[in-house]
DRENDO-1510 file (C-alpha; in Angstrom, 1 decimal, always signed):
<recs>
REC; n; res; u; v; w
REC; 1; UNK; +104.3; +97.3; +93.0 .
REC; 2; UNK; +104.8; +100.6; +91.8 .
REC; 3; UNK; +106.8; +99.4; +89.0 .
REC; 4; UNK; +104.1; +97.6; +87.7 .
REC; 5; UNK; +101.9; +100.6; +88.0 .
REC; 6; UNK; +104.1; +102.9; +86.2 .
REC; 7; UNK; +103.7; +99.7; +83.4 .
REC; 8; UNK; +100.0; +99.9; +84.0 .
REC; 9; UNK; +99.1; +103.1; +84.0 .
REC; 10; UNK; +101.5; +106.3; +82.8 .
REC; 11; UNK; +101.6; +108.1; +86.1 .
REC; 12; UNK; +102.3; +111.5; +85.7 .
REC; 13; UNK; +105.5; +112.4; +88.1 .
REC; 14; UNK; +105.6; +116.3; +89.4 .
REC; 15; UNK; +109.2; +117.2; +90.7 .
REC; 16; UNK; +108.8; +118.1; +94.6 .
REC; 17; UNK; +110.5; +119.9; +97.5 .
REC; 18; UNK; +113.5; +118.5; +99.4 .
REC; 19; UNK; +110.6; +117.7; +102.7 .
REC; 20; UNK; +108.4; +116.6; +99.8 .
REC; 21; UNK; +107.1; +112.8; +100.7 .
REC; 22; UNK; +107.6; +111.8; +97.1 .
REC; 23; UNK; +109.4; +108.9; +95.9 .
REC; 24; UNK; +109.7; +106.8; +92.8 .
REC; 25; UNK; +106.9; +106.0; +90.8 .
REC; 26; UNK; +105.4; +108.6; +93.5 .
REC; 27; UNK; +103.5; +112.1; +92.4 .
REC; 28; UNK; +102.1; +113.3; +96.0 .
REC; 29; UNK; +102.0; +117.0; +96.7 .
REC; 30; UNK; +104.6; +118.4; +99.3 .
REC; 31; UNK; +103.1; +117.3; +102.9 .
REC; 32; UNK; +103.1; +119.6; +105.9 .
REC; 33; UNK; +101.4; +119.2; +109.5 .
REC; 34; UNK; +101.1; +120.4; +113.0 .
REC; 35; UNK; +99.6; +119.0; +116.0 .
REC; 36; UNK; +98.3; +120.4; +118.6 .
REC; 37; UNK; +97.8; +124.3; +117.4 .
REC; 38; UNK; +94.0; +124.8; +119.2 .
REC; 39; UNK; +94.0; +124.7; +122.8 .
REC; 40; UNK; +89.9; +124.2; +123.4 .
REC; 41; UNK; +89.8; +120.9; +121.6 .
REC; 42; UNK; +90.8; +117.7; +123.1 .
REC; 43; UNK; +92.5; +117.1; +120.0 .
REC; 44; UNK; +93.8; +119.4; +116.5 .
REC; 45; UNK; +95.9; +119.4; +113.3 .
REC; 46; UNK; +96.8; +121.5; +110.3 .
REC; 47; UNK; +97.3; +119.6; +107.1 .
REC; 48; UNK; +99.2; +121.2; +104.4 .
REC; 49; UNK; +98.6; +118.8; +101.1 .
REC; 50; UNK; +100.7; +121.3; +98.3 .
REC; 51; UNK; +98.2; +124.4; +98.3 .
REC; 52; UNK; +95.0; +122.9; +99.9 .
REC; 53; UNK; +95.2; +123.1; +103.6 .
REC; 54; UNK; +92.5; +121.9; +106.3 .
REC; 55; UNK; +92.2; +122.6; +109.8 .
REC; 56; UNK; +90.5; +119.7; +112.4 .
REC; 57; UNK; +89.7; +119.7; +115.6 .
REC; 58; UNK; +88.4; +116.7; +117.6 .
REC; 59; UNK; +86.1; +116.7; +120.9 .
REC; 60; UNK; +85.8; +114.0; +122.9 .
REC; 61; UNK; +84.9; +111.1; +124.0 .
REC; 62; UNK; +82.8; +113.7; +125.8 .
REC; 63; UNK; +78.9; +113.3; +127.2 .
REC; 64; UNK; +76.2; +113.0; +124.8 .
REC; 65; UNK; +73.1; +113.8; +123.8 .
REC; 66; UNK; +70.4; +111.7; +125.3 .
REC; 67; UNK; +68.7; +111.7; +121.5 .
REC; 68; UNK; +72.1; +110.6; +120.2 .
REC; 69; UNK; +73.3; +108.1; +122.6 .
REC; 70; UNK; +74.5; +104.5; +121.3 .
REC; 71; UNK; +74.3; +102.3; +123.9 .
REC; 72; UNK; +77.2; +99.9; +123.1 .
REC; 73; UNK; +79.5; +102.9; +121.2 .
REC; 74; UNK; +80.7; +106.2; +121.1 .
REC; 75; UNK; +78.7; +108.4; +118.5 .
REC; 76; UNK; +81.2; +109.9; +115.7 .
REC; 77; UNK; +80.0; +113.4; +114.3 .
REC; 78; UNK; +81.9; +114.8; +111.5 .
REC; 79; UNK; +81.2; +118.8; +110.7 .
REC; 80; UNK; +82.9; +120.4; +107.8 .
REC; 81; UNK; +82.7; +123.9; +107.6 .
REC; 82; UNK; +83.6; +125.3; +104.1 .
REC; 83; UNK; +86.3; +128.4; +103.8 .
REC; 84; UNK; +83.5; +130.8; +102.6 .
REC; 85; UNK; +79.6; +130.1; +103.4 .
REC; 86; UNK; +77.2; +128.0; +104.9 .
REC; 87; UNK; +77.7; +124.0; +104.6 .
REC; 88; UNK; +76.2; +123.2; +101.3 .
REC; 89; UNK; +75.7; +119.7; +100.0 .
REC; 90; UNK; +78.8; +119.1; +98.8 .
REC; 91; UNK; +80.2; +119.2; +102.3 .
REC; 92; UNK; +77.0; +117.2; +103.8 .
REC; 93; UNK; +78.3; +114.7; +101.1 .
REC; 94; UNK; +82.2; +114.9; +102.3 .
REC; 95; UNK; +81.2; +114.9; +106.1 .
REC; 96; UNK; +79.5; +111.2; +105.5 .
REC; 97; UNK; +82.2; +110.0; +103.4 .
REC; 98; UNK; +84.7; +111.0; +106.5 .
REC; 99; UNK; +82.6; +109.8; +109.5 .
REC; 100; UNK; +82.2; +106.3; +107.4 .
REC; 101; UNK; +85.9; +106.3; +107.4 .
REC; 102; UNK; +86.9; +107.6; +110.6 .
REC; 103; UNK; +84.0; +105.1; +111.9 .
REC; 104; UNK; +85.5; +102.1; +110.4 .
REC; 105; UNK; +88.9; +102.4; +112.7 .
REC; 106; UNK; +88.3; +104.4; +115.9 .
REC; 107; UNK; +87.4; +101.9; +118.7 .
REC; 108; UNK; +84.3; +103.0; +119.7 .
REC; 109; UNK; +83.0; +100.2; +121.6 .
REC; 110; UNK; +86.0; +101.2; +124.4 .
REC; 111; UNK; +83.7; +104.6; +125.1 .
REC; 112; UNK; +80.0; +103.8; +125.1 .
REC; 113; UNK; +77.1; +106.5; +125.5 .
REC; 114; UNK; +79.8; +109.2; +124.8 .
REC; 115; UNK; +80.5; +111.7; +121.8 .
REC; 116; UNK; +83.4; +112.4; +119.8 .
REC; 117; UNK; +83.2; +115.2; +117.5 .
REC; 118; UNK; +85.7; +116.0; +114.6 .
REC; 119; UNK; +85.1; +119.8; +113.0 .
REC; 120; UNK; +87.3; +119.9; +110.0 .
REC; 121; UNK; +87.4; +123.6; +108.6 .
REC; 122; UNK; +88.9; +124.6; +105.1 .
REC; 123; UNK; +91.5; +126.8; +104.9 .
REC; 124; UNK; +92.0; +126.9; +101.1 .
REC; 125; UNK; +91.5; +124.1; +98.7 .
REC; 126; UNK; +93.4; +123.7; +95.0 .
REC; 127; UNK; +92.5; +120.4; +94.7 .
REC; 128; UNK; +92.0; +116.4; +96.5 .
REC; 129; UNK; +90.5; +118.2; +99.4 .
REC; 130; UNK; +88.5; +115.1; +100.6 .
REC; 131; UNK; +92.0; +113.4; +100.6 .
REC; 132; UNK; +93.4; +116.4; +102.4 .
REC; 133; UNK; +90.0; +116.1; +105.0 .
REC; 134; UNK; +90.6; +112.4; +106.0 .
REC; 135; UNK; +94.6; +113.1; +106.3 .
REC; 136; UNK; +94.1; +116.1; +108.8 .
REC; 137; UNK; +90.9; +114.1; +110.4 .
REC; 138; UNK; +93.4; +111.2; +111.2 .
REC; 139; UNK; +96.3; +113.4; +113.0 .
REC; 140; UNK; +93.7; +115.5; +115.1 .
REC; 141; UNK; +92.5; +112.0; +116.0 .
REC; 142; UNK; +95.6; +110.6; +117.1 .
REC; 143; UNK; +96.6; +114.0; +118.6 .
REC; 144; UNK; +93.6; +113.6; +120.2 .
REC; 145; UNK; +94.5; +110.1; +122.2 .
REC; 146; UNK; +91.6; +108.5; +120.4 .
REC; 147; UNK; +91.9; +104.9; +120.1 .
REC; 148; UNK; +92.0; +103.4; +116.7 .
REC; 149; UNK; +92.9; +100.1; +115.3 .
REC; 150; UNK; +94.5; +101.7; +112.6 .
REC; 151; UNK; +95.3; +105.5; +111.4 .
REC; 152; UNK; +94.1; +105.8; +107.9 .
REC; 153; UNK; +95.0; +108.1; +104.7 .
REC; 154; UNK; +92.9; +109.6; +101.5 .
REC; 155; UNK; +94.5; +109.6; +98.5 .
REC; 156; UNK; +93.1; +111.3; +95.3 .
REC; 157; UNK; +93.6; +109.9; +92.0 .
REC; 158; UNK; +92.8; +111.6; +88.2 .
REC; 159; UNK; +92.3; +110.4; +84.7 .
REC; 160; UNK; +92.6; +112.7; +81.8 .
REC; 161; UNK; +91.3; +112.1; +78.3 .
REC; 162; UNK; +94.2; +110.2; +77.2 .
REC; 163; UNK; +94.3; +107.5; +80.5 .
REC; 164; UNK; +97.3; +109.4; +82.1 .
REC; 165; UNK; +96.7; +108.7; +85.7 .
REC; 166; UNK; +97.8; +111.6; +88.0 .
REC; 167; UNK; +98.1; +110.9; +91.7 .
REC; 168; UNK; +97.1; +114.2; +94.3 .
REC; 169; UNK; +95.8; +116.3; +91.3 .
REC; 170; UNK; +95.3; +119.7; +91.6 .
REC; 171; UNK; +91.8; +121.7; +91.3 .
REC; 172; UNK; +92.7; +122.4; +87.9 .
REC; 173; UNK; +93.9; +118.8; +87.1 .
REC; 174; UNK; +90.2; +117.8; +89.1 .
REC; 175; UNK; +88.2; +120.0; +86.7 .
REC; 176; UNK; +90.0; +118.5; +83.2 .
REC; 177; UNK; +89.9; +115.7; +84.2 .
REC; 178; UNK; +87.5; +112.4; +82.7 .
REC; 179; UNK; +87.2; +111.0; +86.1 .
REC; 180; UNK; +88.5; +111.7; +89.5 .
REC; 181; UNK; +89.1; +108.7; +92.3 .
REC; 182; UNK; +89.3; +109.1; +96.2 .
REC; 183; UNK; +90.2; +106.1; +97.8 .
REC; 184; UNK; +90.8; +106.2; +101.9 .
REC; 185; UNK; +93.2; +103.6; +103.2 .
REC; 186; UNK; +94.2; +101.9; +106.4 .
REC; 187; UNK; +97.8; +101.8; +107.5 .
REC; 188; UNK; +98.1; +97.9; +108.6 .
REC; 189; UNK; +96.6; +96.2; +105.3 .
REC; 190; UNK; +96.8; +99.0; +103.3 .
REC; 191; UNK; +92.9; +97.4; +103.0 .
REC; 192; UNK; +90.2; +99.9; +101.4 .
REC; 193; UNK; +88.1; +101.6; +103.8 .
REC; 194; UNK; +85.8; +103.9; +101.6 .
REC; 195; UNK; +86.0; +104.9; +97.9 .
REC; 196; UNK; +83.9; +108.2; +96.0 .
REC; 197; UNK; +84.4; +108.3; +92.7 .
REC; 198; UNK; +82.6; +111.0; +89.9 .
REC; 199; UNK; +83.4; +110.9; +86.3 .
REC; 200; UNK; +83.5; +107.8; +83.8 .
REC; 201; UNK; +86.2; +105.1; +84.0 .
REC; 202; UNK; +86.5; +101.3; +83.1 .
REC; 203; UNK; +87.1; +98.7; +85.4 .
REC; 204; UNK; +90.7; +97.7; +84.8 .
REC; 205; UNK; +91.6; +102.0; +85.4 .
REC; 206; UNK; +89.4; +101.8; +88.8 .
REC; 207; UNK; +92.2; +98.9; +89.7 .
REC; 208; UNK; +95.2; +100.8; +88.1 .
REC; 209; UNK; +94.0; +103.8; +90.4 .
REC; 210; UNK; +93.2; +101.8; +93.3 .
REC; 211; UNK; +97.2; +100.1; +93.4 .
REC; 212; UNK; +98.6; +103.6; +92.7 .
REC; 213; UNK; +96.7; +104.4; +95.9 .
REC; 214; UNK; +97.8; +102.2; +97.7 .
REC; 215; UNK; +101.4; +102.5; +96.3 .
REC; 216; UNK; +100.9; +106.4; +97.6 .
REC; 217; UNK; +100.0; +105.8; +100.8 .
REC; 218; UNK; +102.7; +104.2; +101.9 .
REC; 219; UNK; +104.0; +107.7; +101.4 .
REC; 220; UNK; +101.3; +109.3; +103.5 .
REC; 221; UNK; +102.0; +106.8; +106.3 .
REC; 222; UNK; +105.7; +107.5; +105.9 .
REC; 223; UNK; +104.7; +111.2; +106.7 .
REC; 224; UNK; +102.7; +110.6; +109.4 .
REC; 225; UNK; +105.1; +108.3; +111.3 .
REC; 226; UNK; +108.1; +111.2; +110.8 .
REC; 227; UNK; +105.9; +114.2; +111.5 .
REC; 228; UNK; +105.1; +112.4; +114.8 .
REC; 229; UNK; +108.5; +111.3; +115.7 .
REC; 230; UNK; +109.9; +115.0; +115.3 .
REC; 231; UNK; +106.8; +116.1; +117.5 .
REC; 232; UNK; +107.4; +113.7; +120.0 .
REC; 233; UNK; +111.1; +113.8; +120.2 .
REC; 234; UNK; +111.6; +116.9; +121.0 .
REC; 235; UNK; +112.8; +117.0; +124.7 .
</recs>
């Protein structure tokens, strides 16, 4: 697959770190995470996507609101706090995107008339920082014990002028760019869970973008599953 994306689409190819994800054909930022840094939450992880980093939190299944209460699932609040300032509506806009997601794979039906919470706060952002929101909501989840039928990635994708497709752009690359691409991703089908797109494209770059998504996140997933088997193997 990503052989026929790099004959697709010219994917722009960044050199990375030795604990860089990054493969062929691959152009992902260098990945860092930890689990388990807040002690109040049920549930918390740091997500380090090249210079954009995003701290999460999730609460829960905990009691809920009467006004709130779902009688044959859990509710799923997503709050995203921005590094400087109130909430504006960008972040209104990013919080749906993520509880649509996170909504799509946690098993709510197992916890009825309960709440689960995930507070995602920005730490610093230089670009993809929905991708970066969905990656860090996913390991406080799983940190979290919350069952899901699936984890899930975000994955970022930019078009410049010329059609040069550049995977995990930065907030420079975001801002000269023609169009920019967020797709979120499950980890069994590598099926499409939510897309956001801004900017103008044609059809056959929305698919070019959408494979080198999914290309990427087998990356993402091949992070997740280390970072957790270092976590967990340590005696």
């Amino acid at each position: 697959m990503e052989g026929a994306i790099q004959a697709d689409a010219k994917v722009c190819s960044e050199a990375g770190t030795e604990s860089s994800p990054r493969g062929p054909g691959c152009s992902l930022r260098h990945f860092a995470c930890e689990q388990n840094l807040l002690s109040r939450p049920d549930g918390s992880a740091s997500f380090l996507q090249g210079d954009t980093s995003v701290l999460a939190g999730v609460y829960g299944p905990a009691e809920v609101k009467v006004s709130k209460e779902i009688f044959n699932k859990a509710t799923l609040e997503v709050i995203l706090r921005p590094k400087i300032g109130l909430p504006g509506v960008a972040e209104k806009s990013r919080e749906r995107l993520i509880r649509n997601t996170c909504e799509a794979v946690v098993l709510g039906a197992l916890h009825p008339r309960t709440s689960i919470t995930v507070v995602l706060q920005v730490v610093s952002d230089a670009g993809s920082l929905l991708a970066c929101c969905l990656n860090a909501a996913c390991m406080a989840l799983v940190d979290a014990g919350v069952p899901m039928r699936a984890l899930f990635c975000g994955v970022t994708c930019a078009l410049d002028s010329d059609g040069i497709l550049v995977l995990d752009p930065t907030a420079k690359q975001e801002k000269e760019a023609r169009a920019v691409l967020t797709f979120a991703l499950d980890s069994v089908e590598r099926k499409l869970l939510m897309s956001t797109t801004k900017g103008l494209y044609s059809d056959a770059e929305l698919q070019q973008c959408l494979a080198a998504a999914q290309a990427a996140s087998q990356h993402v997933f091949r992070f997740y599953r280390e970072s957790l088997q270092r976590r967990y193997s340590k005696s």
